[in-house]
Structure formats: structure tokens, C-alpha cells
PyMOL CGO cylinders between C-alpha atoms (Angstrom):
from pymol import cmd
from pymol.cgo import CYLINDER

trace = [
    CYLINDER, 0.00, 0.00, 0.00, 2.76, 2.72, 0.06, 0.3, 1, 1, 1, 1, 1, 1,
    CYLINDER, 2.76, 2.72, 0.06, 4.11, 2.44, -3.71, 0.3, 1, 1, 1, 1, 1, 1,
    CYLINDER, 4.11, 2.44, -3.71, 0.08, 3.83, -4.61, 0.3, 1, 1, 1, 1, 1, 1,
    CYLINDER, 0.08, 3.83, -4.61, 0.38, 6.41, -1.81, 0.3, 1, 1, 1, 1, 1, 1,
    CYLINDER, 0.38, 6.41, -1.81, 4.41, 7.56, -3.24, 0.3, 1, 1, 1, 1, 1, 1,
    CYLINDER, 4.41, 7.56, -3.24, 2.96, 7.58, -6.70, 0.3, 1, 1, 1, 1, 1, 1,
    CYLINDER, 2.96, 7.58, -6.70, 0.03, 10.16, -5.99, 0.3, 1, 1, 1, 1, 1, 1,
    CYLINDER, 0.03, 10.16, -5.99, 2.27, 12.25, -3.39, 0.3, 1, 1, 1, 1, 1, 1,
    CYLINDER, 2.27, 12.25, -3.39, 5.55, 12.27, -6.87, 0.3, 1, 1, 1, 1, 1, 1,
    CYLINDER, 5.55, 12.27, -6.87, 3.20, 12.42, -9.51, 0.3, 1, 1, 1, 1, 1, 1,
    CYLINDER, 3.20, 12.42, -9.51, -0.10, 13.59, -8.94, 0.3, 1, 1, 1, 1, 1, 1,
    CYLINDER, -0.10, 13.59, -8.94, -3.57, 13.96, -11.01, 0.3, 1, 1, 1, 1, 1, 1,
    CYLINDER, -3.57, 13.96, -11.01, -3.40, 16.19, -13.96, 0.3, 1, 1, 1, 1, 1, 1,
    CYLINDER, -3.40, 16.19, -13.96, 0.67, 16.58, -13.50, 0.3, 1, 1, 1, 1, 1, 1,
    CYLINDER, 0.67, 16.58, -13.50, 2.60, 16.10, -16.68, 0.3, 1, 1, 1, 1, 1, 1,
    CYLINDER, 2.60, 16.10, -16.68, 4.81, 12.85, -17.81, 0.3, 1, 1, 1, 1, 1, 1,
    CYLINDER, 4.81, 12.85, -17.81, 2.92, 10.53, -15.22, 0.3, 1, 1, 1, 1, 1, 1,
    CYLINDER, 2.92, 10.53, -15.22, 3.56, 7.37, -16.76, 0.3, 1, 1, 1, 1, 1, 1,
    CYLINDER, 3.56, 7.37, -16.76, 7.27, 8.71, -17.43, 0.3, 1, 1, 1, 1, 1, 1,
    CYLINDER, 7.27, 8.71, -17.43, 7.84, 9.68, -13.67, 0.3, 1, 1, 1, 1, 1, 1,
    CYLINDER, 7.84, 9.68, -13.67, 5.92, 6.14, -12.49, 0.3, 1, 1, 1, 1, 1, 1,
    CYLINDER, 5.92, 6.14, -12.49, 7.98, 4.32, -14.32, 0.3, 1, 1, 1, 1, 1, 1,
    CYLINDER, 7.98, 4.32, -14.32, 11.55, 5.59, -13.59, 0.3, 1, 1, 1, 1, 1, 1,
    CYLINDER, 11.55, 5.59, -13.59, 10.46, 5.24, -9.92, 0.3, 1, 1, 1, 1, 1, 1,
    CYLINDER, 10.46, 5.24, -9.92, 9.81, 1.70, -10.53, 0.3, 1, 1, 1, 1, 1, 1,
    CYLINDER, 9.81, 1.70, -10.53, 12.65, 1.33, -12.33, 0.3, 1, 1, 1, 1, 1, 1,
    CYLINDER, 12.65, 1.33, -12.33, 14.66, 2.47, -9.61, 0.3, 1, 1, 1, 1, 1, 1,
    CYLINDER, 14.66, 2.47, -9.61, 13.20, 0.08, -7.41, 0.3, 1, 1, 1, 1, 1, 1,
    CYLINDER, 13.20, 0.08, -7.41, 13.73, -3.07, -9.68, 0.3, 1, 1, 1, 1, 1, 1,
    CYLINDER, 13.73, -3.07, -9.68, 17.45, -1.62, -9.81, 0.3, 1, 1, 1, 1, 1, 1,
    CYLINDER, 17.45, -1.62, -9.81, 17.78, -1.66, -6.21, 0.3, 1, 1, 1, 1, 1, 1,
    CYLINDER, 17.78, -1.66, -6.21, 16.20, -5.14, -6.01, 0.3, 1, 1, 1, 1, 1, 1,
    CYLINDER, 16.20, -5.14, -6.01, 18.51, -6.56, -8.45, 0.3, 1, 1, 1, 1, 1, 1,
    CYLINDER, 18.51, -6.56, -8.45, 21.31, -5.09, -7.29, 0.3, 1, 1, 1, 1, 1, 1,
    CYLINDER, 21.31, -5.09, -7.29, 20.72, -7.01, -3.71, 0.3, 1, 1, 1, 1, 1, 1,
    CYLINDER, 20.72, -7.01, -3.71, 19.58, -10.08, -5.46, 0.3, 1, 1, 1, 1, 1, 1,
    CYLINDER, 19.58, -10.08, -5.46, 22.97, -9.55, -7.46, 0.3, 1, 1, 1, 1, 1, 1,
    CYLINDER, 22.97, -9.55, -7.46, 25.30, -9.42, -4.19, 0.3, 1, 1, 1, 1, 1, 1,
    CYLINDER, 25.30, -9.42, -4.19, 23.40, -11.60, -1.92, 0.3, 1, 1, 1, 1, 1, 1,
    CYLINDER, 23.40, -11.60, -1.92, 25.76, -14.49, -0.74, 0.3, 1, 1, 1, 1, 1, 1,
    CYLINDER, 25.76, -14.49, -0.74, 24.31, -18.15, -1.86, 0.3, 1, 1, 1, 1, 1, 1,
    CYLINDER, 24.31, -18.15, -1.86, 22.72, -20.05, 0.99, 0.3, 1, 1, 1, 1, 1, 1,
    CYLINDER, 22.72, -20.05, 0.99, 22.48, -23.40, -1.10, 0.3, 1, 1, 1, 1, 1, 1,
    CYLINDER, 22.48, -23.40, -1.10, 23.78, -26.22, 0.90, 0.3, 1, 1, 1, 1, 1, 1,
    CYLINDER, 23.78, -26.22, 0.90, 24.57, -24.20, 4.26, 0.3, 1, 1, 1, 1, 1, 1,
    CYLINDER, 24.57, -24.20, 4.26, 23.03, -25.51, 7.60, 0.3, 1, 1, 1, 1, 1, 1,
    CYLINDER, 23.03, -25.51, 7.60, 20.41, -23.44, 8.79, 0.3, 1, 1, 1, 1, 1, 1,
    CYLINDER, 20.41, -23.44, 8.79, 22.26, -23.01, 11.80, 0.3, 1, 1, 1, 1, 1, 1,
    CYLINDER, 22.26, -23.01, 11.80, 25.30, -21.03, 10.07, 0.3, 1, 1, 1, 1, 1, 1,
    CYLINDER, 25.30, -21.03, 10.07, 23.18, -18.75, 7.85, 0.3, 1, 1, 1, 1, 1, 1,
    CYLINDER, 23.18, -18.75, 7.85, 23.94, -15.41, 8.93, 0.3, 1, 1, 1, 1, 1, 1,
    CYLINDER, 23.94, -15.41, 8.93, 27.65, -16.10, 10.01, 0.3, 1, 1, 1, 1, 1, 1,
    CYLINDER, 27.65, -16.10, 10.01, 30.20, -14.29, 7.79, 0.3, 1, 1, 1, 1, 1, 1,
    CYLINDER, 30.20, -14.29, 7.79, 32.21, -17.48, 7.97, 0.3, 1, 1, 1, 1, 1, 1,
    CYLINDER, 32.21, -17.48, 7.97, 29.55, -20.32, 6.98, 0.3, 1, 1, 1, 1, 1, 1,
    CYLINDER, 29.55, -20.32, 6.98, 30.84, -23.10, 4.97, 0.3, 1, 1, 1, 1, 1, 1,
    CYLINDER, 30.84, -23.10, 4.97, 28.67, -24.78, 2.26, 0.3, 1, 1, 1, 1, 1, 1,
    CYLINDER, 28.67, -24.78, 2.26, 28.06, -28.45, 3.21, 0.3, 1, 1, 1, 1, 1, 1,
    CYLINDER, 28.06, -28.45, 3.21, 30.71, -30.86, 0.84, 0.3, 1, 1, 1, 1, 1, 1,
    CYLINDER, 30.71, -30.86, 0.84, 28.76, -31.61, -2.14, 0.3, 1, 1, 1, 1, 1, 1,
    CYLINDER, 28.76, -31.61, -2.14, 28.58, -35.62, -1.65, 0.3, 1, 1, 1, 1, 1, 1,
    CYLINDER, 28.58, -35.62, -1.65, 27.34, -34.87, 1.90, 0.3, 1, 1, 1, 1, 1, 1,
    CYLINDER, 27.34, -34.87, 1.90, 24.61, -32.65, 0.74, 0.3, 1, 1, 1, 1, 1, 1,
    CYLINDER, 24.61, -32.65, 0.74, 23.40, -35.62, -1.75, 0.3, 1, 1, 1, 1, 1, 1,
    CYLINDER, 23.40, -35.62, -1.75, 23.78, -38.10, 1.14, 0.3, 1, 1, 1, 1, 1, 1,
    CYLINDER, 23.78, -38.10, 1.14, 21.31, -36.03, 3.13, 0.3, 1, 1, 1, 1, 1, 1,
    CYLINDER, 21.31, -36.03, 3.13, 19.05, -35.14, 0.49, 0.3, 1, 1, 1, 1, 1, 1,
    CYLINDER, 19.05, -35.14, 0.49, 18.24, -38.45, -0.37, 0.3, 1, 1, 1, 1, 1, 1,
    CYLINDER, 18.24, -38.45, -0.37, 17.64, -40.14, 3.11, 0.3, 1, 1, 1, 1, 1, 1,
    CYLINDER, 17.64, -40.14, 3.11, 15.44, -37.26, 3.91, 0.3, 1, 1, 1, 1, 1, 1,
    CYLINDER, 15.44, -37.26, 3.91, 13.37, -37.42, 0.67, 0.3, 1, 1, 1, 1, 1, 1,
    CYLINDER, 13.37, -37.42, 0.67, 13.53, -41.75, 1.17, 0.3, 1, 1, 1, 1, 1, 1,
    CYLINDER, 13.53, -41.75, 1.17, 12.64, -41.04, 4.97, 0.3, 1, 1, 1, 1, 1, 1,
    CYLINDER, 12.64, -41.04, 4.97, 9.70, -38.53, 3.88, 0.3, 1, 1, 1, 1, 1, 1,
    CYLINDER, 9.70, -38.53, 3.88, 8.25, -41.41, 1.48, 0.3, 1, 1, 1, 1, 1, 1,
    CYLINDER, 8.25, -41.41, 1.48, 4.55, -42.54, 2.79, 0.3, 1, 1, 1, 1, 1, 1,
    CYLINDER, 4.55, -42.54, 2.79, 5.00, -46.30, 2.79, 0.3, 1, 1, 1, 1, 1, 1,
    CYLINDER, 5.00, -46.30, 2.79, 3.42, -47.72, -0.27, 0.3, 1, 1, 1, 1, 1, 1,
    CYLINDER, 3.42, -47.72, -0.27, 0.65, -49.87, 1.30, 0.3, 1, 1, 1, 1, 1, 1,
    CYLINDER, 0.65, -49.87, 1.30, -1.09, -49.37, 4.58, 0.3, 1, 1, 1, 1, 1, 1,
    CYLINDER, -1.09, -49.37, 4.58, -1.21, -52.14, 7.29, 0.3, 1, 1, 1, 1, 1, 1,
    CYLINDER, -1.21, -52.14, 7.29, -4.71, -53.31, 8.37, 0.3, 1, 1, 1, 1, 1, 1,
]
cmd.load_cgo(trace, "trace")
């Protein structure tokens, strides 16, 4: 609800090159957003408990498989049901 309220208060009724000024404003947002999407550090294959540590390690790439895969074979609903 504020990017309605910014657009009236930057460009309001009857002011000239509204779709011009709306635009660059939300071009300067998608900049920003890309920017931090650009310099974020990867999280893929760190431990939830390290996220946010400058010094996290990513888990060893034959570990993460090892983990994956008893976690998706231990999430498995058994394939018949016992009376």
C-alpha cells in the first residue's frame, strides 16, 4: 500500500509525464532489487544453523546428496497401509 500512496504524493492527477515519472520510480526500485539479489551471498547447501555467520561453509557436495536423499527416502509414505 505505500508504492500507490508515493505515486500520488511524486506524480499527482493532472501533473505532466505521469507514466514517465511512475515508471523511472519503478525502475529504480527493480534496480535496487537486483542489485541485492545480485550481491546476496548463496545459501544453497549451508546448515540453517550457520546462515547469517560471515564465515559459513557450504556443506561438501557428496554430503549434501547423502542427506538429500535419506530425507526425501525417509519422507516417502510407505506404499501400502497395514490393516
Amino acid at each position: 500500500a505505500l508504492l500507490p500512496v508515493l505515486f500520488v504524493t511524486v506524480a499527482p492527477p493532472g501533473a505532466a509525464n505521469i507514466p514517465m515519472t511512475i515508471g523511472l520510480i519503478t525502475l529504480a526500485i527493480c534496480v535496487v532489487a537486483a542489485i541485492s539479489a545480485w550481491t546476496a551471498r548463496e545459501t544453497h547447501r549451508v546448515h540453517m544453523n550457520d546462515l547469517g555467520k560471515p564465515d559459513a561453509k557450504p556443506v561438501p557436495k557428496e554430503d549434501y546428496e547423502r542427506l538429500r536423499a535419506k530425507t526425501l527416502s525417509d519422507a516417502r509414505l510407505p506404499d501400502k497401509v497395514a490393516a
